[in-house]
C-alpha positions in Angstrom: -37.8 31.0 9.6 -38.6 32.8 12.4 -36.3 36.1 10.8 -38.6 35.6 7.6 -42.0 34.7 8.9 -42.2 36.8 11.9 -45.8 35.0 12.7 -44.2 31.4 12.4 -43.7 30.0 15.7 -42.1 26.4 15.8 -43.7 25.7 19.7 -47.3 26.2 17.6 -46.4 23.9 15.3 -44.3 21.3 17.3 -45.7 21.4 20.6 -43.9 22.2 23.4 -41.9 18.9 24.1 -40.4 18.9 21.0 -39.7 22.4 20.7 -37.6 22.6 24.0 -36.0 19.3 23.0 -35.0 21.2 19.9 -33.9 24.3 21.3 -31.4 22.4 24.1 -30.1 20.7 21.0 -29.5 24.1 19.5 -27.1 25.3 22.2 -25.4 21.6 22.8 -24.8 22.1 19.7 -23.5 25.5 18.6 -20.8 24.9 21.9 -19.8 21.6 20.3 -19.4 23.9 17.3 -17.2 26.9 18.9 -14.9 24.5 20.7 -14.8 23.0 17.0 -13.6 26.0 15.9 -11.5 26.7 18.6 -9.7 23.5 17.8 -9.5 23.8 14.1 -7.6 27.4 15.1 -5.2 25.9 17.3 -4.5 23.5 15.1 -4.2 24.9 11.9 -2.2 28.2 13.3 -0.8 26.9 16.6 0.4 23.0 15.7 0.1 23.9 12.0 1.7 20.3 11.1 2.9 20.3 7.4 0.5 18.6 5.6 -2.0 21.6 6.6 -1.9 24.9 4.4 -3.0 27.7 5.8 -5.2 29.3 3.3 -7.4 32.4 3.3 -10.4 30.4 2.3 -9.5 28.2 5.3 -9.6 31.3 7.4 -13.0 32.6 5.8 -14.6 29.8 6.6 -13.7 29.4 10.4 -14.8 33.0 10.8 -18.1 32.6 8.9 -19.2 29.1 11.1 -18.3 31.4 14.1 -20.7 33.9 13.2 -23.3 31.4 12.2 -22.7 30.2 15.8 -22.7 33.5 17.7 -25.4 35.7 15.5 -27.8 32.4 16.4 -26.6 32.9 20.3 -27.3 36.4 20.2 -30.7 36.6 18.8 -31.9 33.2 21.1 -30.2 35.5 24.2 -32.3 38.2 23.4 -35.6 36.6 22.5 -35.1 34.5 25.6 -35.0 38.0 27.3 -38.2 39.2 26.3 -40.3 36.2 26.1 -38.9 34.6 29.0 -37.5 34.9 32.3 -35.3 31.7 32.8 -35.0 29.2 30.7 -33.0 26.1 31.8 -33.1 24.3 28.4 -31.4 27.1 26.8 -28.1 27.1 29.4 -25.8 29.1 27.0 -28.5 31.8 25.4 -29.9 32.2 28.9 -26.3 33.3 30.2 -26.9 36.1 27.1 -30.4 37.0 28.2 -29.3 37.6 31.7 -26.7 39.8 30.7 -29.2 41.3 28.5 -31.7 41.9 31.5 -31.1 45.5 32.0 -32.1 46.6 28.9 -35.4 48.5 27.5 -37.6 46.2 25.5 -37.4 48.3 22.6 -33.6 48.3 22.1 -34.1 44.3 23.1 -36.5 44.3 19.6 -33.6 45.8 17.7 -31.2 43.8 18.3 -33.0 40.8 18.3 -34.0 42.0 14.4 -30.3 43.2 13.9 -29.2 39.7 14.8 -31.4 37.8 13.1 -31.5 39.3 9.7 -27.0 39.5 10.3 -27.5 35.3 11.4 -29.8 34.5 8.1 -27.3 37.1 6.0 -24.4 35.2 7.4 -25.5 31.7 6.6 -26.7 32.9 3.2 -23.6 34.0 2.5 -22.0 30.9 3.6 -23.7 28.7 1.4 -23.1 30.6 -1.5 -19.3 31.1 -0.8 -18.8 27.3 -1.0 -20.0 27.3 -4.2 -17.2 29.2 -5.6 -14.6 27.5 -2.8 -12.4 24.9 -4.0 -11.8 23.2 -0.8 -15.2 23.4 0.9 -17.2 22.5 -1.9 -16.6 18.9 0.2 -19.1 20.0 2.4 -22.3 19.9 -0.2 -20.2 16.6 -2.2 -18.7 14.5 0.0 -22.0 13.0 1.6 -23.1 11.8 -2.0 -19.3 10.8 -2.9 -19.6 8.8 0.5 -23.2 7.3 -0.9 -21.8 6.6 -4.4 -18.2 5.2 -3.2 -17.7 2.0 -5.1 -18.3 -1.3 -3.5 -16.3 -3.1 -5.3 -12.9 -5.1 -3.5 -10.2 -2.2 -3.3 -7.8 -1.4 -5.6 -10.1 -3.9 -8.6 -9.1 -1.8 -11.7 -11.7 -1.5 -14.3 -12.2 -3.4 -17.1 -11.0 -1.8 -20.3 -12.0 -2.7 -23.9 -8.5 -2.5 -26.0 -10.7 -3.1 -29.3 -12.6 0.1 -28.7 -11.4 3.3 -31.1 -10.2 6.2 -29.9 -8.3 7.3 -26.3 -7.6 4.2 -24.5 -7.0 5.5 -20.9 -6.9 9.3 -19.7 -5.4 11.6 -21.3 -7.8 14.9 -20.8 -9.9 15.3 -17.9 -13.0 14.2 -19.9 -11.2 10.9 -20.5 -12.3 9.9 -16.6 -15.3 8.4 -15.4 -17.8 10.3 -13.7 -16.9 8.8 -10.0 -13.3 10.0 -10.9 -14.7 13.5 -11.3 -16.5 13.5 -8.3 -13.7 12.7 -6.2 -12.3 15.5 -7.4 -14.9 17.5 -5.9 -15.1 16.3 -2.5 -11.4 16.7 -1.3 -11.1 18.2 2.5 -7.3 18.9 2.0 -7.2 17.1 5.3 -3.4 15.3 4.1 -4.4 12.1 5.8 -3.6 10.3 2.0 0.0 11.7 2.2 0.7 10.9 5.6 1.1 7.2 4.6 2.1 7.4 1.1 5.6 5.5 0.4 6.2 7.4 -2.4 6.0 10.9 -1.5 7.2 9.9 2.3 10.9 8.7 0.3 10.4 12.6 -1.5 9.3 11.1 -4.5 7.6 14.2 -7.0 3.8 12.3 -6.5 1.8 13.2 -3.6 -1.8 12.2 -3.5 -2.9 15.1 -2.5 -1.4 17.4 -4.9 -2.5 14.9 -7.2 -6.2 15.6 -6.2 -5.8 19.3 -6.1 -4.0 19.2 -9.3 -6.9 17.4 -11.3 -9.3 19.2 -9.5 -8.1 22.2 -11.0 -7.3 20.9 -14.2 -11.2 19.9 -14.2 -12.0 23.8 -13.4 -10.0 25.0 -16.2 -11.7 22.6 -18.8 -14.9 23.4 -18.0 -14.2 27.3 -18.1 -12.1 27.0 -21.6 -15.4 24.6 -23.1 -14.5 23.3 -26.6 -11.7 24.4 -26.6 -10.2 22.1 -24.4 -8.4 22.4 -21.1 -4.5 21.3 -20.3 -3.4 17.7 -20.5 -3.9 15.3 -17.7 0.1 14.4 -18.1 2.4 17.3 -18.6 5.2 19.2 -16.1 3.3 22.5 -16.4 0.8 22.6 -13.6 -2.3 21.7 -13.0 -1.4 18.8 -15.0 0.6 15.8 -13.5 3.9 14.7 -14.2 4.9 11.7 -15.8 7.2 11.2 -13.5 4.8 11.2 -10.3 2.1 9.0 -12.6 5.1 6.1 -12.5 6.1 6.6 -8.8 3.0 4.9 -7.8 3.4 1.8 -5.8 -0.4 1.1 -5.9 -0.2 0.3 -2.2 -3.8 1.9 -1.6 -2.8 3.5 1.7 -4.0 7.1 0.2 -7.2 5.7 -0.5 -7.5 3.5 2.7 -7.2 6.7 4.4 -9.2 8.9 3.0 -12.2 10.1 5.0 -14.4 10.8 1.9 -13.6 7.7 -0.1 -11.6 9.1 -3.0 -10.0 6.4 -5.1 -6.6 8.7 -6.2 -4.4 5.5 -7.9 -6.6 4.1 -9.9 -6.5 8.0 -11.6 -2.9 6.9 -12.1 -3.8 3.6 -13.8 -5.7 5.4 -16.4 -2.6 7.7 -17.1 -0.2 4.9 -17.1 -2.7 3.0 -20.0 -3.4 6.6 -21.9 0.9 6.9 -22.1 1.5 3.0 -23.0 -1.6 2.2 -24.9 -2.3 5.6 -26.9 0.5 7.6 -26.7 3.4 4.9 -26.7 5.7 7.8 -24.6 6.9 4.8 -22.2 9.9 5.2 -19.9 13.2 3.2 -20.6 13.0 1.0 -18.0 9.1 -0.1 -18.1 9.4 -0.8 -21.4 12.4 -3.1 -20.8 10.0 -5.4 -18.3 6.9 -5.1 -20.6 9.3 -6.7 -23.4 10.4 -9.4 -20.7 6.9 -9.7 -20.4 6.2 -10.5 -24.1 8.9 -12.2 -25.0 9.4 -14.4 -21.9 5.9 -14.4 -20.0 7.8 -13.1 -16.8 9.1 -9.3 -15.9 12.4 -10.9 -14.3 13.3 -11.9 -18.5 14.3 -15.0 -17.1 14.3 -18.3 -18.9 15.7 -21.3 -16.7 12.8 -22.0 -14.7 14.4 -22.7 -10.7 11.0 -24.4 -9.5 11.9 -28.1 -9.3 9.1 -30.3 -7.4 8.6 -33.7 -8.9 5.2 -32.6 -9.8 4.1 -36.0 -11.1 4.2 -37.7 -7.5 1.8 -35.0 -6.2 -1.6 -35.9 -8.9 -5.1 -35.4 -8.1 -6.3 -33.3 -4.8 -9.0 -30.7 -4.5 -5.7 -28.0 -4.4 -4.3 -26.2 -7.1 -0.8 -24.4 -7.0 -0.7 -21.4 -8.7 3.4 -21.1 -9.2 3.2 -17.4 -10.5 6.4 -15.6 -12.5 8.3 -15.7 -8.7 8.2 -19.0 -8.0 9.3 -20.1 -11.2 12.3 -17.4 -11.8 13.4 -16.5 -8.7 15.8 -18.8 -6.9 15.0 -17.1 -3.4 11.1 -17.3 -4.3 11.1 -20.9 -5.5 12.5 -21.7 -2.4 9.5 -20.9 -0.7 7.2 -22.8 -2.8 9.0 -25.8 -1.7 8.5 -24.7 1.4 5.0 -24.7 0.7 4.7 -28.2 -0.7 7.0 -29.8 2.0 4.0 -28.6 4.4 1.3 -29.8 2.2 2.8 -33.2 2.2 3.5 -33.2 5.8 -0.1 -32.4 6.0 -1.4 -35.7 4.1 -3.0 -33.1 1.4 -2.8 -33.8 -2.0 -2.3 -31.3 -4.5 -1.1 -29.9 -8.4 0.7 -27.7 -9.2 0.4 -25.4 -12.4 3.3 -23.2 -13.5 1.4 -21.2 -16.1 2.7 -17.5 -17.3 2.6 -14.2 -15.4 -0.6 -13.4 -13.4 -0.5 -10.1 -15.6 -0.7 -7.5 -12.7 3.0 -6.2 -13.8 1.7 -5.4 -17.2 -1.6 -4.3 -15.4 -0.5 -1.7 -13.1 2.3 -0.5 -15.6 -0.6 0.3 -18.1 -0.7 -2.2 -20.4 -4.0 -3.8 -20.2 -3.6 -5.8 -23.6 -0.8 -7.7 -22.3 -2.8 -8.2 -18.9 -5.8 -9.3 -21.0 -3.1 -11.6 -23.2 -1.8 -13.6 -20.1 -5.1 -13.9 -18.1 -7.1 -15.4 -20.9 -3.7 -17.9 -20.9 -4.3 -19.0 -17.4 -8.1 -19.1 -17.6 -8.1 -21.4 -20.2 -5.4 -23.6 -17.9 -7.5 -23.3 -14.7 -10.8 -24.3 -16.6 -9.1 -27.7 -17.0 -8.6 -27.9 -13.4 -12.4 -26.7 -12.4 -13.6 -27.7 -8.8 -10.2 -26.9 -7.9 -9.4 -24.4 -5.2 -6.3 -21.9 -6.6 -3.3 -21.9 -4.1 -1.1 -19.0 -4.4 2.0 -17.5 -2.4 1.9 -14.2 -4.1 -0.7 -12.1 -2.7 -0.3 -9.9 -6.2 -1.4 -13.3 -7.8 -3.8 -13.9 -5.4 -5.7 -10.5 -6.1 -5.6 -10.4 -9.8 -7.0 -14.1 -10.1 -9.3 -13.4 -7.2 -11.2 -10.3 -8.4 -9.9 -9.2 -11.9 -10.8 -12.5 -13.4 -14.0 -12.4 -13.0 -14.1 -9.5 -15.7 -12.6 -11.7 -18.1 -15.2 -14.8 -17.2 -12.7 -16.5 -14.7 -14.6 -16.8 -11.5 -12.5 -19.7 -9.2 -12.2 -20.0 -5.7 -8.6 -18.7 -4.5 -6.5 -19.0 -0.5 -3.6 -17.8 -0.3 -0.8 -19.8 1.3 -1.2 -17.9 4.8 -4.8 -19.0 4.8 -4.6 -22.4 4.2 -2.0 -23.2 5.9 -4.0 -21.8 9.1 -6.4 -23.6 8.4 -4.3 -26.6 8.5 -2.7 -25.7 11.8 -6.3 -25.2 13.3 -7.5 -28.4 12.0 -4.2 -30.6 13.8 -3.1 -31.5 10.4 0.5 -29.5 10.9 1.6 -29.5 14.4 5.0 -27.0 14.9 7.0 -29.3 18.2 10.0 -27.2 18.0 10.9 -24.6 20.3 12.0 -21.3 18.6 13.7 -18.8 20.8 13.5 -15.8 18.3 12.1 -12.2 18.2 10.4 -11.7 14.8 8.3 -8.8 13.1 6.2 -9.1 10.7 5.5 -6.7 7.6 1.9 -6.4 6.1 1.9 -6.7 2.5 -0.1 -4.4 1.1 -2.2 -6.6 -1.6 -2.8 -9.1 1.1 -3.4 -6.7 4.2 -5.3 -3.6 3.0 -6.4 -5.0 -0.1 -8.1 -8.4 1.2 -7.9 -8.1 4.7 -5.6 -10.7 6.0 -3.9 -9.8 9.2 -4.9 -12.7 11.1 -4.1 -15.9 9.4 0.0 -14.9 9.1 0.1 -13.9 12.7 -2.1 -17.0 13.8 0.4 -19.2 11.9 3.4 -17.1 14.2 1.3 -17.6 17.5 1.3 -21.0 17.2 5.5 -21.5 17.3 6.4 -22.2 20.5 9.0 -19.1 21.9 8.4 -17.2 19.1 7.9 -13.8 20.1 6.4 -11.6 17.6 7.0 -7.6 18.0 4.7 -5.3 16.1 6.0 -2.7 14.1 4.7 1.0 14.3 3.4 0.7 11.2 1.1 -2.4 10.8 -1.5 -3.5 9.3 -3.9 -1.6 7.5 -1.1 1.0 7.9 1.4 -1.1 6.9 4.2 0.6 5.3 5.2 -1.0 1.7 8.2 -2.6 0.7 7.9 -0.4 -2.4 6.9 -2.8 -5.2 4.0 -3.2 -5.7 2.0 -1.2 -9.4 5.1 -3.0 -11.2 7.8 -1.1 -8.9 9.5 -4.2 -8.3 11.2 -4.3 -11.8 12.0 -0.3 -11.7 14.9 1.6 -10.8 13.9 3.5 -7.9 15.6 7.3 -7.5 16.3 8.9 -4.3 15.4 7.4 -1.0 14.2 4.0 -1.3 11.0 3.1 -0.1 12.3 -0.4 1.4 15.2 0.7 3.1 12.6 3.1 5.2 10.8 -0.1 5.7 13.7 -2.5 7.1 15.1 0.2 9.3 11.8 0.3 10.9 11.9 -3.4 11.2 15.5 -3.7 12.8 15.5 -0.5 15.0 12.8 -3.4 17.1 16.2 -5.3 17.7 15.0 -8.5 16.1 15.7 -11.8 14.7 14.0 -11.9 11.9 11.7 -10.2 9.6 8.4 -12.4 8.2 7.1 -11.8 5.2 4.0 -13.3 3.2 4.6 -11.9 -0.3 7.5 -12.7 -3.0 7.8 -8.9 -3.9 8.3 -8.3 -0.1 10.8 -11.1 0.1 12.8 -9.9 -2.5 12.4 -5.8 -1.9 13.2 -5.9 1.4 16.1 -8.4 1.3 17.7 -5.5 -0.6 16.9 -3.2 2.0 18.6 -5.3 4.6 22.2 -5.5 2.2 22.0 -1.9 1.8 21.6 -0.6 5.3 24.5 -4.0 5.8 22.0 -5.8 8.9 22.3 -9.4 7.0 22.5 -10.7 9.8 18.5 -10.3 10.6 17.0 -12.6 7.9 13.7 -12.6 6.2 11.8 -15.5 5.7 8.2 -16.1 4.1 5.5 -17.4 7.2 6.0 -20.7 5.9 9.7 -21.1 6.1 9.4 -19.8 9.6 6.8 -22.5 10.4 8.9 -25.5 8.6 11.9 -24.1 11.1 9.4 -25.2 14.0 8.5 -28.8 12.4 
């Protein structure tokens, strides 16, 4: 203002205590910015760690905040020179006035003009550079992405019409929502999504933030080429993604968990996988294989004999519903946990029924087939209608989040606890009491649909505390960065290339020198039993938090 108005003076207008308030600000706060800098530098060309890229934009814009910072230290120095003779609530400029001191008030008159009008041209051109940045365009869009993040439970896909005309999914960049767009905008290239990512951690092609970059540019590109269309969202040729990233994705949410800025990158990959299954039909071998299991046998396993066996008819009435799920009901090692499950209930005095019903739908939901999701949760809503008042049980924390918070879209709002929960609460309430001392080391992996998507850490561990000599040893990666077993966004069913995302996972669970490894999801049960045959450590068995609790009974 003061390079511009040469008669404005802010200690007129704001009165003294405010204006030396302001000006010690000033300096705190162009140092806090130079060490920034300073530490940006070291960092980027010094540490450099890999997800960093050294670009010249990068560079630019460290230089250009560092004249911003000295230009304004320069022309404060100077003015501080001739208006005043020390000036303690300007500590930094005042060192610059001193050193100043000797010189003529005239040449103090040009410089101070010389530095003002290069400070003001400098943070002109600043702002304007952004504009035609990719990367620090964040700066002016991230605060209102940050304001206009969704509030909705993470990882809830959205609600898609499949009796609507046209592109169902995304198959150009126009084809995404406005929020998606927006996101695209406000990427810092900080790497923090890919630091976590299962996929592109086990050198699978997708990384989430190429994935970003890519659509961000594939966004530029459209808008310069107008009607005429830019590139396809799903192609090998850059900017556009490859199919083969779009079905790495485990949906584990640990990209957008991460991200600083609140981008939401898989649910981007949702609306590929329904543009290539629902409107373009170009489906690989293997995902069509489970989404005809799915059809033809309401389960992705395309089993028939059902290995679930309680005498449901001796366990009527209750205020608890069971919720089998496709697991339970096909899979020998997963129905053994359900038993495990209703053993403890009936220990516990509490009545319950059980409901076998078909497939949750999530497999066919996060493979991109939202008609066959739609198909099999309008099934089980009609069941669970029958059963109002009741509260939904469920083992599967995939189950648990689909009936939970993608109902509702569909009109089926119920009350759901997952087993972890409930039994807690039984444990806290006397109704189970473990007697048995256990003289075992266990770990216990975070599933990702239970952990970062809903937020329970404690219940499974409170469950653990309460077995006597059971000594529970955290792995590195916990919690909300919990590592994933790999198959989750219908994984489980696919033939994984390359590494394998659960054997990373169980050899960070037995390098702790353990027992055994808990678990509180079927998917992670299964996935990671694998891991355990393949790097040959069978001898450390997995068991679900309830089977480690019956142990101790």
């Amino acid at each position: 203002m003061m390079g511009i108005f040469p008669d404005f003076s802010l200690l007129e207008y704001a009165g003294p205590l405010l204006f030396y308030i302001y000006k010690f600000l000033q300096d705190v706060a162009g140092v806090m910015a130079i060490v920034g800098v300073a530490m940006a530098i070291y960092r980027r060309y010094v540490i450099h760690p890999a997800k960093i890229e050294n670009t010249r934009e990068a560079f630019i814009i460290l230089l250009l905040i560092s004249l911003v910072i000295l230009t304004m230290f320069s022309f404060s120095g100077i003015y501080l020179s001739i208006h005043y003779s020390n000036a303690l609530i300007m500590p930094v400029s005042q060192v610059i006035a001193n050193a100043l001191s000797g010189l003529s008030l005239n040449t103090k008159q040009i410089l101070y003009q010389v530095f003002m009008f290069s400070h003001n041209f400098v943070l002109l051109f600043f702002f304007s550079y952004l504009v035609f940045t990719r990367k620090h365009l964040h700066l002016l869009t991230a605060p209102l992405n940050v304001f206009l993040r969704s509030l909705k439970p993470v990882g809830e896909i959205s609600y898609l019409n499949v009796d609507s005309e046209g592109t169902l999914g995304a198959g150009k960049i126009e084809d995404l929502s406005w929020k998606h767009l927006l996101d695209l905008l406000c990427c810092t290239e900080c790497g923090r999504c890919q630091e976590l990512c299962p996929a592109h951690l086990t050198n699978k092609l997708l990384n989430p933030k190429k994935l970003i970059l890519d659509l961000r540019e594939n966004l530029i590109l459209s808008g310069k080429a107008g009607k005429s269309g830019g590139p396809p969202l799903i192609d090998d040729a850059p900017p556009s993604i490859p199919a083969e990233a779009v079905w790495s994705c485990t949906t584990c949410a640990a990209c957008v968990n991460r991200c600083p800025v609140f981008i939401e990158h898989f649910p981007k990959i949702i609306e590929m996988r329904r543009f290539l299954v629902l409107t373009e039909g170009k489906i690989p071998k293997d995902v069509i294989r489970i989404l005809r299991n799915l059809e033809l046998f309401e389960n992705p396993w395309g089993a028939v004999e059902k290995h679930f066996n309680w005498l449901t008819e001796e366990k009527q009435g209750g205020d608890l519903l069971i919720f089998l799920g496709c697991s339970s009901l096909y899979n020998p090692r997963v129905s053994r946990v359900s038993l495990t499950l209703c053993e403890l209930l009936s220990e516990a005095g509490i009545k319950f029924e059980i409901y076998e019903g078909v497939c949750c739908g999530d497999p066919a939901r996060r493979l991109g087939n939202e008609y066959l999701y739609q198909l099999f949760a309008r099934k089980n809503i009609e069941k669970f209608n029958e059963y109002r008042g009741k509260k939904i049980v469920t083992i599967c924390p995939h189950c648990y989040n689909t009936i939970r918070h993608e109902y509702p879209q569909l009109g089926g709002e119920y009350e759901v606890i997952h087993h972890t929960e409930l039994i807690h609460q039984l444990l806290k309430s006397d109704k189970l009491k473990p007697t048995k001392h256990l003289n075992l080391s266990v770990t216990y992996h975070d599933p990702c649909y239970l952990g970062r998507y809903n937020s329970i850490f404690e219940a499974p561990r409170g469950i653990l505390a309460s077995i006597k000599g059971l000594r529970l040893i955290e792995m590195e990666r916990n919690r909300l960065n919990s590592f994933c077993c790999g198959g989750g966004g219908g994984r489980a069913w696919l033939e994984e290339k390359g590494q394998r995302i659960y054997v990373e996972r169980v050899k960070e669970a037995t390098a702790l020198k353990i027992d055994k490894i808990i678990v509180a999801c079927p998917l992670c049960l299964i996935m990671l039993g694998e891991g355990l045959k393949e790097i040959e450590k069978e001898k450390v068995e997995i068991l679900d938090v309830c089977e480690i609790l019956r142990k101790a009974i």
